[in-house]
Structures are given as C-alpha cells and as structure tokens.
C-alpha positions as CSV (number, residue, x, y, z in Angstrom):
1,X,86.0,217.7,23.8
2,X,83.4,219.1,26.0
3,X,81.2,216.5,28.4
4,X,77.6,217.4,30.3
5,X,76.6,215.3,33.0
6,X,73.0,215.2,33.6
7,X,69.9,212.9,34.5
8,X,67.1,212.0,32.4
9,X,63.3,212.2,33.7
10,X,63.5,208.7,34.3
11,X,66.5,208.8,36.7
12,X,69.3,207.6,34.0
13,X,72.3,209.2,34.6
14,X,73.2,210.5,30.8
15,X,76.1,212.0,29.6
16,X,76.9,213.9,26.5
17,X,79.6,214.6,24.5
18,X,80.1,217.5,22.4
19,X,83.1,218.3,19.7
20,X,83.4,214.3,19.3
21,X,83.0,212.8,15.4
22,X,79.8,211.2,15.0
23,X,81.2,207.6,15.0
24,X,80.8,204.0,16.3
25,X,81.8,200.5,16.0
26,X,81.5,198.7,12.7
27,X,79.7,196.1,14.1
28,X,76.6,193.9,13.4
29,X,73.7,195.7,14.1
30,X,72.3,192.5,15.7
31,X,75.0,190.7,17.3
32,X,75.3,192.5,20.2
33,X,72.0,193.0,21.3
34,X,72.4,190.5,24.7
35,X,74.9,193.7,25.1
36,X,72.1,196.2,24.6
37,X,69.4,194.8,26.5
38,X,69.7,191.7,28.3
39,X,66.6,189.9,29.6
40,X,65.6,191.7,32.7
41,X,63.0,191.6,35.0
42,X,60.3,194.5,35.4
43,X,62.2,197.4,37.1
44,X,65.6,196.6,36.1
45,X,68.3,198.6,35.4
46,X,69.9,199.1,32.4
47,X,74.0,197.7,33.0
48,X,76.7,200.4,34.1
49,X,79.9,198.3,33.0
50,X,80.4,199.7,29.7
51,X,83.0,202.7,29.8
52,X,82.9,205.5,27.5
53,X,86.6,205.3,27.1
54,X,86.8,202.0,25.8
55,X,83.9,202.8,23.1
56,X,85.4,206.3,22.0
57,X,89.2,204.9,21.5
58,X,90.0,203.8,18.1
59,X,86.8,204.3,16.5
60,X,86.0,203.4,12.7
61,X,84.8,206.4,10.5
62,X,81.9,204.8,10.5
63,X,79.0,207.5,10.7
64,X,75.6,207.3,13.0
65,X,72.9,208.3,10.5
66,X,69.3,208.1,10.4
67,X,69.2,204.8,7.8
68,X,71.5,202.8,10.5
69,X,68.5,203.4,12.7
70,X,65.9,202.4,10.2
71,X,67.8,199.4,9.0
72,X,68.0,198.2,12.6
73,X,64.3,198.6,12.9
74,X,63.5,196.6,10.1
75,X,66.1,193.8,11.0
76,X,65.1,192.6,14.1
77,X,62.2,190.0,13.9
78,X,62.4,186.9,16.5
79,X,62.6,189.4,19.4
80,X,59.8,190.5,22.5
81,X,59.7,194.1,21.9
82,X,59.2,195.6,25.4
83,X,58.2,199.2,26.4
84,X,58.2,201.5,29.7
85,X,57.0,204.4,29.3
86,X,56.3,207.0,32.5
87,X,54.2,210.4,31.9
88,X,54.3,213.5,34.1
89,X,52.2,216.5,33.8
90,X,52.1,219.0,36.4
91,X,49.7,219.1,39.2
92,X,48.8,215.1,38.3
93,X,49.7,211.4,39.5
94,X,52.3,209.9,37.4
95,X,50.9,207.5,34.8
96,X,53.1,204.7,33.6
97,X,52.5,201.8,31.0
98,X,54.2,198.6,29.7
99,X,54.0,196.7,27.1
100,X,55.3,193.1,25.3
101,X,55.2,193.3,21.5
102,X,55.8,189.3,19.8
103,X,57.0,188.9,17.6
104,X,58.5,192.0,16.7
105,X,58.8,193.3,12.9
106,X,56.0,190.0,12.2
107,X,56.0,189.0,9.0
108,X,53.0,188.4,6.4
109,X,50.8,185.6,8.2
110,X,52.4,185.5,11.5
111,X,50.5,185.7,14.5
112,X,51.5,188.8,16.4
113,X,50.3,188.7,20.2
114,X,50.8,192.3,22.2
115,X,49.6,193.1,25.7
116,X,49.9,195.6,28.6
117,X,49.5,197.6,31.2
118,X,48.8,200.9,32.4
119,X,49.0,202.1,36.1
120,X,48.4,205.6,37.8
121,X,50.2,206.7,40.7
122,X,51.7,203.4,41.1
123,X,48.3,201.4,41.1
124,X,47.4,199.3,38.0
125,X,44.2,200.3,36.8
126,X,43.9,198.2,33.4
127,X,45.2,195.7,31.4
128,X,44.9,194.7,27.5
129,X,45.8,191.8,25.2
130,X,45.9,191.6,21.4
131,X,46.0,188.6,19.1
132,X,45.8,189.6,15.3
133,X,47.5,188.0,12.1
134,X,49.9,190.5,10.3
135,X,48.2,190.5,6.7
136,X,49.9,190.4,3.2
137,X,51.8,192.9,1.4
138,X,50.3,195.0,0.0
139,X,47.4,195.9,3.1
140,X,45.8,199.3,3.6
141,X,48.8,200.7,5.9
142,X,49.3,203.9,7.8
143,X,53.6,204.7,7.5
144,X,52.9,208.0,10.1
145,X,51.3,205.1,12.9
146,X,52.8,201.8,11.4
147,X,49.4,200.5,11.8
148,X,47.4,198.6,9.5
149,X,44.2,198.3,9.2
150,X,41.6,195.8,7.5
151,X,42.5,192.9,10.0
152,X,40.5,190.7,12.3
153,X,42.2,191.5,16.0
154,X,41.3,190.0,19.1
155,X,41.4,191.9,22.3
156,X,40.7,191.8,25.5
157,X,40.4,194.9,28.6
158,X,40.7,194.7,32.0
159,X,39.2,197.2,34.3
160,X,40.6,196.6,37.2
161,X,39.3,199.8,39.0
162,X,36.0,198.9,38.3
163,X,36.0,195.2,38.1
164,X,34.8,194.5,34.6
165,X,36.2,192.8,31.0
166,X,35.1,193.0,27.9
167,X,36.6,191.0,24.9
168,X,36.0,192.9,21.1
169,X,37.4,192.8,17.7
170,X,40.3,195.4,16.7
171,X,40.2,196.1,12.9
172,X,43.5,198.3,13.0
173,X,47.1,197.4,14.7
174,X,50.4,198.2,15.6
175,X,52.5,196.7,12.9
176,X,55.9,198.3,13.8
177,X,57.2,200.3,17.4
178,X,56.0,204.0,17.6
179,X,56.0,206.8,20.2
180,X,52.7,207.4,21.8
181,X,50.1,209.5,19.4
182,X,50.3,212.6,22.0
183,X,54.0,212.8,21.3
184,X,53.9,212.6,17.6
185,X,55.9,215.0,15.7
186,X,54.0,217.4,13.0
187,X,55.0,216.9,9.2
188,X,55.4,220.7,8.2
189,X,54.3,219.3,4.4
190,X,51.7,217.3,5.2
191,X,50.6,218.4,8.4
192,X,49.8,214.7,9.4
193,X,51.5,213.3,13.0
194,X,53.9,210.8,12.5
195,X,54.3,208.6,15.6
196,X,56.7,205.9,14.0
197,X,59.9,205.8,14.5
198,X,61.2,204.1,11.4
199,X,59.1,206.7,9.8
200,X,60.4,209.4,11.6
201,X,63.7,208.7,10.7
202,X,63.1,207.2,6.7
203,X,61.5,211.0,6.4
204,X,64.9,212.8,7.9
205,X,63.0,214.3,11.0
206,X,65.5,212.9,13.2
207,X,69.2,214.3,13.1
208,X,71.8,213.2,15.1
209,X,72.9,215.8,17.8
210,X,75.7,214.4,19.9
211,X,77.5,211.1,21.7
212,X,76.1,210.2,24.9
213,X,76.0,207.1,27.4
214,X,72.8,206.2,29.4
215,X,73.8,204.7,32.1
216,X,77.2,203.4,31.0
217,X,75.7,202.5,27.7
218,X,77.6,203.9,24.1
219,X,74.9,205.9,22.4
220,X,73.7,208.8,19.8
221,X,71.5,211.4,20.3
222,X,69.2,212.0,17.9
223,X,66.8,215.0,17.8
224,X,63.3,216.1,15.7
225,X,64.7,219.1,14.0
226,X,60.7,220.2,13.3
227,X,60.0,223.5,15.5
228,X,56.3,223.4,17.5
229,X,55.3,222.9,20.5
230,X,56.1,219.2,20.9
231,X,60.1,217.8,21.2
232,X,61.3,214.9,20.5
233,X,64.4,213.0,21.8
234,X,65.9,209.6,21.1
235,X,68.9,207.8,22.3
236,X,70.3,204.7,20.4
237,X,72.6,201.9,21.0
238,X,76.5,202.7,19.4
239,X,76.4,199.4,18.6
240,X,72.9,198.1,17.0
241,X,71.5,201.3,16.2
242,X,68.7,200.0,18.2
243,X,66.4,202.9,20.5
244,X,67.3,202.9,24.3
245,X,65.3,205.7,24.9
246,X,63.2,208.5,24.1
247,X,62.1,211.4,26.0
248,X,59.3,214.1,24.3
249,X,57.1,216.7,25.5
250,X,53.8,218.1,24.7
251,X,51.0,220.2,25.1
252,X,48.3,219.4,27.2
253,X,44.7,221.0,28.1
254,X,43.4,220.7,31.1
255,X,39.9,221.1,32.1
256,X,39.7,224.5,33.0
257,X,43.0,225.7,33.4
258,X,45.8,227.0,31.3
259,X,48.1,224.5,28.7
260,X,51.0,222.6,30.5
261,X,53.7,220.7,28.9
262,X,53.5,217.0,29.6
263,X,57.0,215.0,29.6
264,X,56.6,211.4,28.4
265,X,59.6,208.9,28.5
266,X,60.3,205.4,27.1
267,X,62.7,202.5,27.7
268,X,63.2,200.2,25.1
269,X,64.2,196.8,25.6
270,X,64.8,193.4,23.0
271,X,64.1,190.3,24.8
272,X,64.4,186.5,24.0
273,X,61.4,184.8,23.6
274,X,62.1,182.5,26.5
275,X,59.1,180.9,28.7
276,X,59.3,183.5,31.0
277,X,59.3,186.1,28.9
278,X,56.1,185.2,26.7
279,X,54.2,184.5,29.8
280,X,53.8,188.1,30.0
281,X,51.8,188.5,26.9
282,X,48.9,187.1,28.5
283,X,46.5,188.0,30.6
284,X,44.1,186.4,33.1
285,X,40.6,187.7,34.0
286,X,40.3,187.9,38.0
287,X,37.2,185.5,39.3
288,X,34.2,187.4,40.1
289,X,34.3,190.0,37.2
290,X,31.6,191.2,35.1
291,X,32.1,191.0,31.5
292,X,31.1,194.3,29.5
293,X,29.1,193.0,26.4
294,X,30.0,195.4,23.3
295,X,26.9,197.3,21.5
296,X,27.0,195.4,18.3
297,X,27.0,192.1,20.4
298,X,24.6,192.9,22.4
C-alpha cells in the first residue's frame, strides 16, 4: 500500500491511498450523517478525529460504486443542503459563494426555499433568495442541470455594491445539487454539459480512483473519466456515500488575453433544520435601498 500526502486548493489536508480494495463500511447511508457533517457555523472545519486505521481495518467487501453515490443523493430529503464554493483564476480576486438549499431532495408540492451569497476578494457583493413549489411528476425537467422548469419562483437580489433590490419571478430551478454550469462535464454522445451530480454518476462519468481522507474523514475519490479541457474531482463520505467535496477546473477567456484555467472548489455540508440553521435562508433588504423595477413590470 502506497499513501500521498497532499492539500487540496481549499487548504484540506487529503490523503490518498493507492493499492487498497475499493471498500467501506456496510453501513446506513444515512445514519451517520451527524458523523459526516455536523451542524457548523460558517467557516468551520471539517472534524480531524476520525483515523484512517480504524476505517481501513476489517473492512466488508463491500464496494464504492457510482449507484451508492446516486442512491445517497436521492435519499436524503429533511436536510439544509449547504454549499461553499471558492474560485481562483489567475491574475484575479478570489470569488467565493454559499448557499442553503431546504428542503433538500423536495418532494412534489413542497415548498423549497434556497438563498445565498456571493463575495469577491473577501467582500460580499450580492445576495439572493428563492421561494418556488417543487411541481408534480411528470414536469418539463432538465437531468444534465436537475432543474425544472414551468414553475412560478419567487426571488429576490441584493446589490449590495450598488445599493439596489429587485424582486422577479423565476420560471426554472434547482431541483437537485449540481456543480456550477462553468464546471460541467461534456457528454461525448450528446455533447450537452451535464452539471448534476446524480446525473453525472447515473450516466457512469464518474469512476472511482482511489481511498482518501479529507481532513481525517474516510472517503473515495471519484474522477470524470471524459478527456477535455475541464476535470472533475469528487470526494465522498466512506460511510453515506454522501459528497464532501469537489474540486474542477476550466477554461476561461479573458478580455484580451490568452485562455487560463480556473480552479473551482466546493464543500458540501447536511445540516439539521434547526432555528438557527433556517434563519439563513432569508434575507433582509438594508433600509435606504432602491428597488430595481423589472421591464415587464414596469
């Protein structure tokens, strides 16, 4: 057995291990999820106390494939869904973004309510809410985006470099969690960008590459085995199958200059819907702003 030490963009100390069985616990995908990602505050850390000896002795032949992944996807519903996600491209600030997803995997006539954030160079420039009801089986759906489209969403932006708000209506949403658009994979077939995860893994785009531990964590490596310009890699929990991480990289075109690669990288998190916890999906307009009036309203 071989190990790499390394750390990911992000600062995560990761290590991988190589010439190990693909293997983990036979456990319930959902039982240990306090385990995966306890309720933590913006900025967190993910916890260091989990050895990689203790998860690696007497393992179950049990393997880590792709359908563990998408069946954790699809199981966890009563659950905040919350993102970080940090972009770097040479010669620019760092832009970051957050967001709360509730609840997560919504079910036909549900209210889902999302909202975030996105900052540049460490200043918040804008924020965003979304209220829409998930509609029946059956709707006009996107699998590549895990949107769906047809609904009546209600959204508000915040400009807070500029002072403004507008509230509008959203006719297509987020059903399910997917990478940001820029880092979407390329179907060779049918040349469309799949940015789902649940798609990218139903569709065998993702293989799994290797054991690792981020930050003390148990987890596989999976990899986008589709050759281009973009890469794509994931890291999930050895014990829910649920995503830790993710780390891609892209093409990007500046004004003027050559193409650069941009490196974009996510945290995943599962929270409880506890009060403090939901207080996050919403959003307050600061006093004194001007509201934005949309053209058809106007």
């Amino acid at each position: 057995m071989r190990e790499e030490h390394g750390t990911a963009p992000n600062g995560l100390h990761v290590v991988r291990l190589w010439g190990v069985p693909l293997c983990c616990p036979q456990a319930d995908p959902l039982a240990k999820k306090a385990d995966l990602a306890k309720t933590r505050s913006r900025g967190a850390s993910w916890p260091s106390s989990h050895g990689k000896a203790n998860w690696l002795r007497g393992r179950p032949k049990a393997a880590v494939t792709p359908g563990r992944l998408v069946d954790a996807l699809s199981g966890e519903q009563d659950t905040i869904f919350f993102t970080q996600s940090s972009t770097e491209i040479p010669g620019q600030l760092t832009s970051t973004s957050e967001e709360w997803d509730y609840p997560w995997n919504g079910q036909p006539g549900q209210i889902v309510r999302q909202a975030g954030s996105r900052s540049v160079g460490g200043t918040v420039q804008n924020e965003w809410s979304l209220t829409f009801t998930v509609p029946a089986a059956g709707a006009t759906t996107n699998a590549s985006t895990g949107d769906a489209c047809g609904v009546s969403g209600q959204r508000t932006d915040i400009d807070l470099t500029n002072q403004t708000w507008q509230p509008s209506e959203q006719s297509c949403v987020a059903l399910t969690p997917g990478l940001d658009s820029t880092a979407a994979v390329l179907d060779p077939t049918t040349h469309q960008l799949i940015s789902n995860i649940k798609t990218l893994a139903a569709d065998g785009f993702l293989q799994v590459i290797g054991l690792s531990h981020i930050d003390g964590q148990p987890a596989a490596e999976f990899r986008s085995d589709i050759r281009g310009a973009s890469t794509l890699d994931l890291w999930v929990n050895g014990n829910t199958y649920l995503p830790l991480q993710s780390v891609s990289t892209y093409p990007t075109f500046p004004p003027g200059g050559p193409s650069v690669l941009a490196t974009e990288t996510t945290q995943y998190s599962y929270l409880t819907p506890s009060p403090s916890n939901l207080a996050n999906l919403q959003i307050t307009v600061p006093p004194g702003f001007t509201e934005v009036v949309s053209p058809e309203k106007g």
